[in-house]
TIVO-2410 file (N, C-alpha, C; in nm, 3 decimals):
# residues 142
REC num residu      c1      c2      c3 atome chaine
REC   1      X   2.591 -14.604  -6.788     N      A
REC   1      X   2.691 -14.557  -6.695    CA      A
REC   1      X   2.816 -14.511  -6.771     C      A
REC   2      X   2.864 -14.606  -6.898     N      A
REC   2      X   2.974 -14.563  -6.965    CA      A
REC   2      X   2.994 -14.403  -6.992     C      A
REC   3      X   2.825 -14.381  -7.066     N      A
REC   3      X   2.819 -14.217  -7.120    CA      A
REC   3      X   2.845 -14.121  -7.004     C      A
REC   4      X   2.772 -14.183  -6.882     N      A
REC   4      X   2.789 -14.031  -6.802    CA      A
REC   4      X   2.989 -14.065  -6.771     C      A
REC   5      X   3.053 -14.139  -6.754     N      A
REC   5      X   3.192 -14.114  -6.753    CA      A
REC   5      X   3.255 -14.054  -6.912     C      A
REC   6      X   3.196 -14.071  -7.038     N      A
REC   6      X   3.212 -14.033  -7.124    CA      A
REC   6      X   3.204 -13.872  -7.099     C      A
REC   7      X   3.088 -13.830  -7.066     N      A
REC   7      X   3.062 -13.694  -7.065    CA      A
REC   7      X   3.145 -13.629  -6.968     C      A
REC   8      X   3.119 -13.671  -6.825     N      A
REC   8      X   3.219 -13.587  -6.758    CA      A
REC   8      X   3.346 -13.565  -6.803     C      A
REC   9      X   3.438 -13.677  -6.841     N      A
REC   9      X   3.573 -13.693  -6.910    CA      A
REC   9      X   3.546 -13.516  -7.001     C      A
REC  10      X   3.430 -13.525  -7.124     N      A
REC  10      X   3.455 -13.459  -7.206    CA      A
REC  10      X   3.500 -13.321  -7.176     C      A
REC  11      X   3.385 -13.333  -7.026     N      A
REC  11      X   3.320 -13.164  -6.971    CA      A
REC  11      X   3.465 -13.126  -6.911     C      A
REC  12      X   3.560 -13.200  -6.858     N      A
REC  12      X   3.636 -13.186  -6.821    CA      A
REC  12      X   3.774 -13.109  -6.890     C      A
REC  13      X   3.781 -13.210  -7.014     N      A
REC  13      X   3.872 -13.202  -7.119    CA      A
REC  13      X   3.822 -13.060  -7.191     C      A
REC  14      X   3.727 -13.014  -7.165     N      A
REC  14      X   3.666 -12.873  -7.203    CA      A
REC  14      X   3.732 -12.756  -7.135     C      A
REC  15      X   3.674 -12.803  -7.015     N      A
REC  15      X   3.721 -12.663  -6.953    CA      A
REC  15      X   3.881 -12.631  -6.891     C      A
REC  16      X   3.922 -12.779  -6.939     N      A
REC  16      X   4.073 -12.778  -6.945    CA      A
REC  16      X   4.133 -12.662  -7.035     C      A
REC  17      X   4.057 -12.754  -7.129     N      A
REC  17      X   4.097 -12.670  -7.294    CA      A
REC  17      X   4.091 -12.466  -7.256     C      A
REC  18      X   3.960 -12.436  -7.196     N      A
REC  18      X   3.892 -12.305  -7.210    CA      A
REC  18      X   3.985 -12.237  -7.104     C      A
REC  19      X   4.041 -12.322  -6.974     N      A
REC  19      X   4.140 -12.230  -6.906    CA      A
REC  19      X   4.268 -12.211  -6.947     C      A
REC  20      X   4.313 -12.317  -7.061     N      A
REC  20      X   4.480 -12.335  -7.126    CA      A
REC  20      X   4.430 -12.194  -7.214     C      A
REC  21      X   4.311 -12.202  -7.282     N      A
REC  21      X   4.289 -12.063  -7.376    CA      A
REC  21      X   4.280 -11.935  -7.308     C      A
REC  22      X   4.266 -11.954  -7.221     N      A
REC  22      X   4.209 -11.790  -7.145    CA      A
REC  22      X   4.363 -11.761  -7.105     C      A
REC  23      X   4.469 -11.852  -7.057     N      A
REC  23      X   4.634 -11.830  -7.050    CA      A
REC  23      X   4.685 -11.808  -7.121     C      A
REC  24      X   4.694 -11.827  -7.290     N      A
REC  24      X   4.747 -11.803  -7.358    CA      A
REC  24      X   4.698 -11.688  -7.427     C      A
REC  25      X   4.559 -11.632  -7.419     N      A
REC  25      X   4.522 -11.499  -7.436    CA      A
REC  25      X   4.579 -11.364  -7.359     C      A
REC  26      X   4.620 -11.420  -7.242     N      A
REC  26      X   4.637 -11.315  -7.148    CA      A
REC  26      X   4.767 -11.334  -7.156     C      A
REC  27      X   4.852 -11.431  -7.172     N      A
REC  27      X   4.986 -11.441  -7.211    CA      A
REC  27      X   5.054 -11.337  -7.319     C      A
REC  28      X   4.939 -11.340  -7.414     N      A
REC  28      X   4.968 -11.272  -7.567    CA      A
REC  28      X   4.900 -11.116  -7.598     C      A
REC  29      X   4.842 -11.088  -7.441     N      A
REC  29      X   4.853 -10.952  -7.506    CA      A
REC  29      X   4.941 -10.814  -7.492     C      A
REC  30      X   4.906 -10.721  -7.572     N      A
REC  30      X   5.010 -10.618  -7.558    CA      A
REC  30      X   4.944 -10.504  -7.518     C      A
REC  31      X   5.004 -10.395  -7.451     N      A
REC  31      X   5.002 -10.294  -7.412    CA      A
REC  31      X   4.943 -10.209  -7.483     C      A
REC  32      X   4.820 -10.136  -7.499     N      A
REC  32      X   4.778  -9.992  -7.570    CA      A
REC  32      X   4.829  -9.925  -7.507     C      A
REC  33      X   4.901  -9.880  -7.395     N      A
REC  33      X   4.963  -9.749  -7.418    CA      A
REC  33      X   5.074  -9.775  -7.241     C      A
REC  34      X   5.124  -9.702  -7.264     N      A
REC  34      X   5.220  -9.704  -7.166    CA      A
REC  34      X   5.154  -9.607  -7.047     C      A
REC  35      X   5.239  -9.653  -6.866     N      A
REC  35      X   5.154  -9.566  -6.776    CA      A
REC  35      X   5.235  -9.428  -6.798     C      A
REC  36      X   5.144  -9.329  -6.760     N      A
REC  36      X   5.209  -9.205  -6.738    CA      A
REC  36      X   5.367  -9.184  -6.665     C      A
REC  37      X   5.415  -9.116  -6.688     N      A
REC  37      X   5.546  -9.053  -6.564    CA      A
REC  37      X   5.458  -8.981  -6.473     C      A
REC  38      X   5.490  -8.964  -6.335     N      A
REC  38      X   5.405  -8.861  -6.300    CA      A
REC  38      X   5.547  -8.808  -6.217     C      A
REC  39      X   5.552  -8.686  -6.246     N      A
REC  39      X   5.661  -8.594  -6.239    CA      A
REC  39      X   5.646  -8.531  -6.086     C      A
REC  40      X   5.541  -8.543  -6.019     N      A
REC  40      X   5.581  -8.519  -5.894    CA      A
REC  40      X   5.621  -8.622  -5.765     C      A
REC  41      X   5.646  -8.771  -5.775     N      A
REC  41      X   5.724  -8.859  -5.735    CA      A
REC  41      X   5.836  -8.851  -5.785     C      A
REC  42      X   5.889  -8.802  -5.904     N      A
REC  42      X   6.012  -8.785  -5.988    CA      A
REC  42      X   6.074  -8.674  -5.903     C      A
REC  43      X   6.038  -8.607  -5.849     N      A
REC  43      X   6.061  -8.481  -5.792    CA      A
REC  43      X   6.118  -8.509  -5.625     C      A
REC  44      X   6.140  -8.401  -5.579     N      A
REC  44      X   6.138  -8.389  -5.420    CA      A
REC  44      X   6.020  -8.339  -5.361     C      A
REC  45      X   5.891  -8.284  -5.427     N      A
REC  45      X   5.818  -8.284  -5.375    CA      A
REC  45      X   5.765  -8.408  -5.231     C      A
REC  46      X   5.731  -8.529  -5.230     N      A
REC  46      X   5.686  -8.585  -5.180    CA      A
REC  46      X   5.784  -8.558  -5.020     C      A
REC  47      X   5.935  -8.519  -5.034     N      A
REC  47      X   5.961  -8.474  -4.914    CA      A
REC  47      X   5.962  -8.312  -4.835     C      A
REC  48      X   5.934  -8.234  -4.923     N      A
REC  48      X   5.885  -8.127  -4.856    CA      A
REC  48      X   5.723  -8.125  -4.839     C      A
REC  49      X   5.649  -8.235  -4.884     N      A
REC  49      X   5.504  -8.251  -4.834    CA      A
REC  49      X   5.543  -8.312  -4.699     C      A
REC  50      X   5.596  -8.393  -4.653     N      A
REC  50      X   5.609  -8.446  -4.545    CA      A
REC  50      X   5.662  -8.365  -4.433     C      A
REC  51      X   5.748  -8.268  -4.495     N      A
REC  51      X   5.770  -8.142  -4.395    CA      A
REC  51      X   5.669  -8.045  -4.365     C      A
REC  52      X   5.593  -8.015  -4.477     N      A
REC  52      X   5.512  -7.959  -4.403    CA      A
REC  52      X   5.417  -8.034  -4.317     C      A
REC  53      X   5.368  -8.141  -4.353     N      A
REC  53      X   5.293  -8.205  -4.256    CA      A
REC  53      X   5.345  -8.206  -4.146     C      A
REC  54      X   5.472  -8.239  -4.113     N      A
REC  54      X   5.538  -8.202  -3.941    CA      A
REC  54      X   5.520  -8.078  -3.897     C      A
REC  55      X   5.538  -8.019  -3.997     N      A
REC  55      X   5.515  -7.879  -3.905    CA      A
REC  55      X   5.356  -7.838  -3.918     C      A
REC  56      X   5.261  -7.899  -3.971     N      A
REC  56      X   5.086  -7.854  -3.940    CA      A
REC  56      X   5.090  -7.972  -3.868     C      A
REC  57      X   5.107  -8.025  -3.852     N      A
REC  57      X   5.079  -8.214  -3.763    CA      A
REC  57      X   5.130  -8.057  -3.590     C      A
REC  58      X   5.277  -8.004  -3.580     N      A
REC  58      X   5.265  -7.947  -3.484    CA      A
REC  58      X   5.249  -7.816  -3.403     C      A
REC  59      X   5.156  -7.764  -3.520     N      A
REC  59      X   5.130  -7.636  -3.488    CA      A
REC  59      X   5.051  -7.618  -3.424     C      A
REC  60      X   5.040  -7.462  -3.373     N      A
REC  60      X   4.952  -7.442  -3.266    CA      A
REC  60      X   4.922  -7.301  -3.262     C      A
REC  61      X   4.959  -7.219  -3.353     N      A
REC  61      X   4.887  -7.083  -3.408    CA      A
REC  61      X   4.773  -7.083  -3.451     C      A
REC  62      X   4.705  -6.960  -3.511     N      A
REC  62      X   4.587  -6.957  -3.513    CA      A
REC  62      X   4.555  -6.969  -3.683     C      A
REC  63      X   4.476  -7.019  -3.769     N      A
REC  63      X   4.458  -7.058  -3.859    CA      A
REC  63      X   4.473  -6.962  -3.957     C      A
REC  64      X   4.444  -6.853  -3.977     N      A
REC  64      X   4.457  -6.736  -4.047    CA      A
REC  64      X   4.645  -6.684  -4.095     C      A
REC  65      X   4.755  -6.767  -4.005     N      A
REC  65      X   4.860  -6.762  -3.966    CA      A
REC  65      X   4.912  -6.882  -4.004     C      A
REC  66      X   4.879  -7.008  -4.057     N      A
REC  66      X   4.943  -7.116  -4.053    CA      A
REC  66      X   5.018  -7.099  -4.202     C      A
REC  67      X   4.991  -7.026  -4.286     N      A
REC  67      X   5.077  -7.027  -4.467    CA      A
REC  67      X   5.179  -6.894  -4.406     C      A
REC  68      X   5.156  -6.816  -4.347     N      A
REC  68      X   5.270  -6.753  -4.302    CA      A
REC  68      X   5.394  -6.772  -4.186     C      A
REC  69      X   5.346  -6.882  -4.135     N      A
REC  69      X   5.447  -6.963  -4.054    CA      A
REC  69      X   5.488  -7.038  -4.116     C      A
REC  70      X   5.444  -7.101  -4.157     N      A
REC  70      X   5.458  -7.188  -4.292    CA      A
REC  70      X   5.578  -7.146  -4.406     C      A
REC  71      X   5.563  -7.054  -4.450     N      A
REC  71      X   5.671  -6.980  -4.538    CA      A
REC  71      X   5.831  -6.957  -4.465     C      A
REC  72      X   5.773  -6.909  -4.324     N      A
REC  72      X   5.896  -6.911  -4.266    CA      A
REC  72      X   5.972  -7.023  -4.224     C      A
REC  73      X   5.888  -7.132  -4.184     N      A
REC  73      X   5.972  -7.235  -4.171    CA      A
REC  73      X   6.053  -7.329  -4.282     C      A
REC  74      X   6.004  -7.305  -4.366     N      A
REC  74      X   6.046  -7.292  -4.519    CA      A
REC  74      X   6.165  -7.212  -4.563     C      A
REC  75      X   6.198  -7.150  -4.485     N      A
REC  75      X   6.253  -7.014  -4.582    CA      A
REC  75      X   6.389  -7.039  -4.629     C      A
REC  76      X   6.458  -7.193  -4.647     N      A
REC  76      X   6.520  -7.193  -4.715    CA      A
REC  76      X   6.533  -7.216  -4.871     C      A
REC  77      X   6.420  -7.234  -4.857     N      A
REC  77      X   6.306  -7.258  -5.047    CA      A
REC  77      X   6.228  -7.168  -5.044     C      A
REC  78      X   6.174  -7.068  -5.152     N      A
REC  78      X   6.123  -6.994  -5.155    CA      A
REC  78      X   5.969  -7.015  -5.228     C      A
REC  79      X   5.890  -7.000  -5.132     N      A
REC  79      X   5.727  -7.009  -5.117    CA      A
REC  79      X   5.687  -6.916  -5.092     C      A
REC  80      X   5.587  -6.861  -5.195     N      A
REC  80      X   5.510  -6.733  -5.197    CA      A
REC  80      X   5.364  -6.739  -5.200     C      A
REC  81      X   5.305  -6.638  -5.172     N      A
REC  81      X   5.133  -6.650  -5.142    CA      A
REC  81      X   5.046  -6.724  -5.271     C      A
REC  82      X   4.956  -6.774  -5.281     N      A
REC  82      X   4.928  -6.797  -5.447    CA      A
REC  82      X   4.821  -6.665  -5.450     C      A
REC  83      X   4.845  -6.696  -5.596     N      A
REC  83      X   4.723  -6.582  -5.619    CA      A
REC  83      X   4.629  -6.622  -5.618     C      A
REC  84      X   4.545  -6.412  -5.628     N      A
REC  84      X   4.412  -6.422  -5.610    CA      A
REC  84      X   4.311  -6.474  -5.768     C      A
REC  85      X   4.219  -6.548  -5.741     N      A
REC  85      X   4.174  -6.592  -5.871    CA      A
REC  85      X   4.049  -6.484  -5.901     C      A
REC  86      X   4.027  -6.414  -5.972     N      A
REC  86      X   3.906  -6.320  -5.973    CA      A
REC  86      X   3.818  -6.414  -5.984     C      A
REC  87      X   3.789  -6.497  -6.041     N      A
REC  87      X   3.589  -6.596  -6.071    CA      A
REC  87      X   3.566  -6.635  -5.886     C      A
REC  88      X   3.662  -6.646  -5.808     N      A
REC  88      X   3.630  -6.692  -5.696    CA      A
REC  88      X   3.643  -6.558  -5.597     C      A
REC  89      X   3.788  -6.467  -5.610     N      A
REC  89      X   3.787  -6.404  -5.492    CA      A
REC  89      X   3.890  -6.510  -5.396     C      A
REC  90      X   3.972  -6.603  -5.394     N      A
REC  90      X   4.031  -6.678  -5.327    CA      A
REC  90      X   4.149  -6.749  -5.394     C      A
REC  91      X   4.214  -6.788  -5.317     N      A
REC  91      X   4.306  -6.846  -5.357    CA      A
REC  91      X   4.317  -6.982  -5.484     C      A
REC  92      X   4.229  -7.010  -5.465     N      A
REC  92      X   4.195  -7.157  -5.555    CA      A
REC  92      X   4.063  -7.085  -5.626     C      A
REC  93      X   4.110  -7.161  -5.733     N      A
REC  93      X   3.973  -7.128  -5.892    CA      A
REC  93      X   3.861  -7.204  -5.860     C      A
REC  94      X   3.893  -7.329  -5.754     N      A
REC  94      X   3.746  -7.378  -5.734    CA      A
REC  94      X   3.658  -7.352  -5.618     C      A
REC  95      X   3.550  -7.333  -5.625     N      A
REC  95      X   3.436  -7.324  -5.557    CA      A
REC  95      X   3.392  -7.454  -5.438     C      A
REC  96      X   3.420  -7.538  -5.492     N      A
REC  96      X   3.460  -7.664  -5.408    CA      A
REC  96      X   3.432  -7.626  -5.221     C      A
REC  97      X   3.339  -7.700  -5.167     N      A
REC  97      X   3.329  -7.680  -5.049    CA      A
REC  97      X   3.473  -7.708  -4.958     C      A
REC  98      X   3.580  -7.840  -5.027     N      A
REC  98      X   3.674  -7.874  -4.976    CA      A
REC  98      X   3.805  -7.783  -4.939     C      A
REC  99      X   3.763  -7.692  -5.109     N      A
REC  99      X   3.945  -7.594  -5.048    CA      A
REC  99      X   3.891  -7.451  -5.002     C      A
REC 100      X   3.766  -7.459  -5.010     N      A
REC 100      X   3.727  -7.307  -4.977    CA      A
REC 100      X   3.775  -7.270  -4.812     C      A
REC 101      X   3.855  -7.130  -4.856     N      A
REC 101      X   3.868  -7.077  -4.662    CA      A
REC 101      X   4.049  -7.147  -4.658     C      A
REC 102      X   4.095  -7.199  -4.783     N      A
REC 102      X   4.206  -7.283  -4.754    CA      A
REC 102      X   4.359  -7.136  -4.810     C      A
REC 103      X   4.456  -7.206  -4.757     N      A
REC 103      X   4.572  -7.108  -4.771    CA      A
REC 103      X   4.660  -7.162  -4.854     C      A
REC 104      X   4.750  -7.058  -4.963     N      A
REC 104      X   4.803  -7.142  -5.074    CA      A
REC 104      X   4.901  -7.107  -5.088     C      A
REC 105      X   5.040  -7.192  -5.121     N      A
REC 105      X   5.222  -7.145  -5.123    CA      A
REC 105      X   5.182  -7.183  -5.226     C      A
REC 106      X   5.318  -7.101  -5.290     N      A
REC 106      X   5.323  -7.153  -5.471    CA      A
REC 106      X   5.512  -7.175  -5.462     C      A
REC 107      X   5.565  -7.269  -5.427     N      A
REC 107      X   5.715  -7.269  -5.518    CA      A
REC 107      X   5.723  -7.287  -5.663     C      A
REC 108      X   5.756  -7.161  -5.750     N      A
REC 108      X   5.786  -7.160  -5.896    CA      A
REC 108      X   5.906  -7.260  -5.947     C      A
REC 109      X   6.013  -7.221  -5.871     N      A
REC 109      X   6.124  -7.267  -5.885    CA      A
REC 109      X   6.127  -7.472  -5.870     C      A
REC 110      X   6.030  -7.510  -5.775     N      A
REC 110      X   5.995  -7.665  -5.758    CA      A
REC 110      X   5.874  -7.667  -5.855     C      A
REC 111      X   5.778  -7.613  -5.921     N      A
REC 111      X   5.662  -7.619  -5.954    CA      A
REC 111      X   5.574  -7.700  -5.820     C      A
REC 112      X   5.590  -7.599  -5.726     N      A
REC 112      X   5.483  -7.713  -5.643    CA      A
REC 112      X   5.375  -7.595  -5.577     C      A
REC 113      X   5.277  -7.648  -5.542     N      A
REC 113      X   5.159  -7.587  -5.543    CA      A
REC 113      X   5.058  -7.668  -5.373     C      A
REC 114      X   5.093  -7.629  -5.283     N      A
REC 114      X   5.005  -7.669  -5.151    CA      A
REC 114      X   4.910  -7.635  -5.080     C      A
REC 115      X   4.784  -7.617  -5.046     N      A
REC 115      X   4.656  -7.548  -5.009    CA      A
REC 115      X   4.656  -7.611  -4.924     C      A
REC 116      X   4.611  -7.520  -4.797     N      A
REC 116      X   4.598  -7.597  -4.667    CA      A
REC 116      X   4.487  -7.531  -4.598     C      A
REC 117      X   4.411  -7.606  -4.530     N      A
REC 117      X   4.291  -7.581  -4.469    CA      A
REC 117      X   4.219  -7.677  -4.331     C      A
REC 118      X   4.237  -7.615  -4.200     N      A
REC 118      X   4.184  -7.686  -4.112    CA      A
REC 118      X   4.058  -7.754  -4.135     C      A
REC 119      X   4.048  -7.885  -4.085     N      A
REC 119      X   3.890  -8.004  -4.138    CA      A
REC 119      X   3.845  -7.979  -4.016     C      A
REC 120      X   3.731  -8.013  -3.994     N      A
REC 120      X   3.615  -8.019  -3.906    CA      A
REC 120      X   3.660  -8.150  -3.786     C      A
REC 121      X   3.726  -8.207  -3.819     N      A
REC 121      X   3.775  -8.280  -3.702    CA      A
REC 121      X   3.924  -8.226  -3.636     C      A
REC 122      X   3.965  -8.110  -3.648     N      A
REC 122      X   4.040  -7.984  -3.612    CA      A
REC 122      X   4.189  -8.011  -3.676     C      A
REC 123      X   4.228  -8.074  -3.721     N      A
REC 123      X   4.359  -8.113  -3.817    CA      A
REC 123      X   4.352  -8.051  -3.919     C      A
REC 124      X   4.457  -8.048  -3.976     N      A
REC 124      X   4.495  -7.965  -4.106    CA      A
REC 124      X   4.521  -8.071  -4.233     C      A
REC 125      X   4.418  -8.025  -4.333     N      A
REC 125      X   4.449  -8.097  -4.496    CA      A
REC 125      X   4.539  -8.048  -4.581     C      A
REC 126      X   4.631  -8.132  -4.611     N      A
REC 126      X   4.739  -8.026  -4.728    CA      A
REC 126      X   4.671  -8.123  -4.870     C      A
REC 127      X   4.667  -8.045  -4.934     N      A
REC 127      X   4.676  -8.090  -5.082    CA      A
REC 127      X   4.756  -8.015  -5.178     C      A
REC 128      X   4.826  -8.107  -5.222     N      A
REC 128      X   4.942  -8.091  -5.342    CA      A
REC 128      X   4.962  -8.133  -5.447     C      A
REC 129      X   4.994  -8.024  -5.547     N      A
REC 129      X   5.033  -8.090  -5.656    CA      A
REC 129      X   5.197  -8.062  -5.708     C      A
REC 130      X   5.253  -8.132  -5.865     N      A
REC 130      X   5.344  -8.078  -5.924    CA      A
REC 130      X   5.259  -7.975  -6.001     C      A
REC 131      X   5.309  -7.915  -6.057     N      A
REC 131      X   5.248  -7.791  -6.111    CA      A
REC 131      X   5.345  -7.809  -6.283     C      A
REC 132      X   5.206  -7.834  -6.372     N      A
REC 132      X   5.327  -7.813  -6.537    CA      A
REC 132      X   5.262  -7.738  -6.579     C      A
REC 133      X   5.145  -7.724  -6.658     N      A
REC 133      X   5.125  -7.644  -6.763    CA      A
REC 133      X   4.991  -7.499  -6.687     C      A
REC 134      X   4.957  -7.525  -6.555     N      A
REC 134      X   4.905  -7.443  -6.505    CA      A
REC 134      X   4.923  -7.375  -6.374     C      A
REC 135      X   4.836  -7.274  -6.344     N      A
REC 135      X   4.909  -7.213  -6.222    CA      A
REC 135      X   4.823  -7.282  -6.109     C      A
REC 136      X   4.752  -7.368  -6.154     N      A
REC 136      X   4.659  -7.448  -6.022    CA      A
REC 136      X   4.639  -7.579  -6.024     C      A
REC 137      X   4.605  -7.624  -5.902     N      A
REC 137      X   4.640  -7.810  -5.950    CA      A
REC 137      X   4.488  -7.840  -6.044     C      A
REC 138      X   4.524  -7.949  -6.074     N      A
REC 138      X   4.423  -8.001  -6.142    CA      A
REC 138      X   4.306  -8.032  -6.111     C      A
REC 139      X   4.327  -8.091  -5.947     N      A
REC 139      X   4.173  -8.159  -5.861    CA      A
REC 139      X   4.150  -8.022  -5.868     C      A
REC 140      X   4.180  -7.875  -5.866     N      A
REC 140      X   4.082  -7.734  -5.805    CA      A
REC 140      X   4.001  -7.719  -5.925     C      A
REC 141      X   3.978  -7.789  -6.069     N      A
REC 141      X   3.898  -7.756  -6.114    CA      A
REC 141      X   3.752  -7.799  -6.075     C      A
REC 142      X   3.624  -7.745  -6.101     N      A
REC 142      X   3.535  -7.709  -6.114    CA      A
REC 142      X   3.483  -7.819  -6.198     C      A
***
């Protein structure tokens, strides 16, 4: 009877030991690399996304018309059509079933970049980016 209180004691004093070690491992380590900045929370973007969502949240034109209402309700920032991409023929470089048929502002001056496209449950998707080293967001690649 002594041993099995011997042993448990030990098993105990073990995994004491193995959780004080696993704390002081995780205590002691350091960082490989720092998180990104991401420059479009740094920005005002995130509140002219929210404007436009009020105004597609309450529109009621016809879809072919919503980036040109759009511009106007805007028009104290200046948003222009995006371009046409030749590999597609459309506004966005990707082929993507998601942005295809979608409509695209480009503010140079904000670097911001918004594609919008009615979903199948009849609401409107905006997707946005900051815009740095290209003229298209990053998710439109291929």
């Amino acid at each position: 009877m002594a041993f099995l209180y011997i042993g448990l004691g030990l098993a105990m004093v073990s995994g004491i030991s193995a959780m004080m070690q696993i704390g002081n491992n995780i205590n002691n380590l350091t960082l490989l690399s720092n998180l990104k900045e991401n420059q479009y929370f740094q920005s005002s973007l995130p509140n002219y996304d929210r404007r436009i969502m009020d105004f597609l949240n309450n529109y009621s034109g016809t879809d072919s018309e919503v980036c040109l209402k759009l511009k106007e309700n805007l028009s104290e920032t200046f948003y222009e059509p995006g371009e046409i991409f030749i590999s597609t023929g459309t506004q966005t470089p990707s082929d993507n079933t998601l942005f295809l048929g979608s409509c695209v502002l480009v503010n140079m001056e904000l670097n911001h970049r918004v594609l919008i496209k009615r979903s199948s449950d009849g609401y409107f998707d905006l997707f946005s980016c900051y815009l740095k080293d290209e003229t298209f967001c990053p998710y439109e690649v291929n």
